[in-house]
N, C-alpha and C positions, 0 to 999 in steps of 0.2 A: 841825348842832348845834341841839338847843333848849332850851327852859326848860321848867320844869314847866306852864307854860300851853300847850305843844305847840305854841308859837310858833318861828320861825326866828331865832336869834341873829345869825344872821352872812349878810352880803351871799353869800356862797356856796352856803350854805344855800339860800337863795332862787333864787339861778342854779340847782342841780340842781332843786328844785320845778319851775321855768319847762321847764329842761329835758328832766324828766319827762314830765312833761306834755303838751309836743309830742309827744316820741315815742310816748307814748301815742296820741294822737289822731291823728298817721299809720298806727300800723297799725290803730286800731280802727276806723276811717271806711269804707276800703275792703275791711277785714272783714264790717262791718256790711251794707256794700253787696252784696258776695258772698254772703252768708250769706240775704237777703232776696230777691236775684235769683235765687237756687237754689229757694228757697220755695212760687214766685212758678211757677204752672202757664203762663208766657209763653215762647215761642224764639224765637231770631232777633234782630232789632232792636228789636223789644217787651223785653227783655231788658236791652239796653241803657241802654231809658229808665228801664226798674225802679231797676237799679241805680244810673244817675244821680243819680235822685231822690230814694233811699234815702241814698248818699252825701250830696247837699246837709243833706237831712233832718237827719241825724248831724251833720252839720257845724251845722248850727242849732242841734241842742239842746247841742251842747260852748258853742257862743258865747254862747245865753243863760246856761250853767251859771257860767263866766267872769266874768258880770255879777254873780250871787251876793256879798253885801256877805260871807259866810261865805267864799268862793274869794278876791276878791279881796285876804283878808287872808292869804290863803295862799301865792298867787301874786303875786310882782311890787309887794307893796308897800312895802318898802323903798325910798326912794331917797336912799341913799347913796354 
């Protein structure tokens, strides 16, 4: 539920947010990872590292995104 400011009403609200959100970022990490190791003219274990590093990479840029004072009133800021 939300208000006309497209804020979250209700503690639940904000659970499925949080919720979202992860699941999001589980499958988008190692999509992103595939998708760039595929790219990526490397085989073998060079492959590996692409994707690695592409994964961590994505994982970075979600964590500073989460830092965002716009997300964080999106995510997880209620506490009640």
């Amino acid at each position: 539920m939300q208000d006309q400011s497209g804020k979250c009403c209700s503690k639940s609200c904000n659970s499925m947010m949080w919720w979202a959100t992860l699941i999001v970022a589980v499958l988008a990490v190692p999509s992103f990872g595939f998708i760039i190791a595929t790219m990526i003219p490397i085989k073998g274990i060079g492959e590996i590292a692409v994707f690695m590093v592409a994964c961590w990479f994505c994982t970075f840029l979600g964590m500073k995104l989460m830092h965002m004072p716009n997300m964080r009133q999106k995510v997880g800021s209620n506490k009640e």
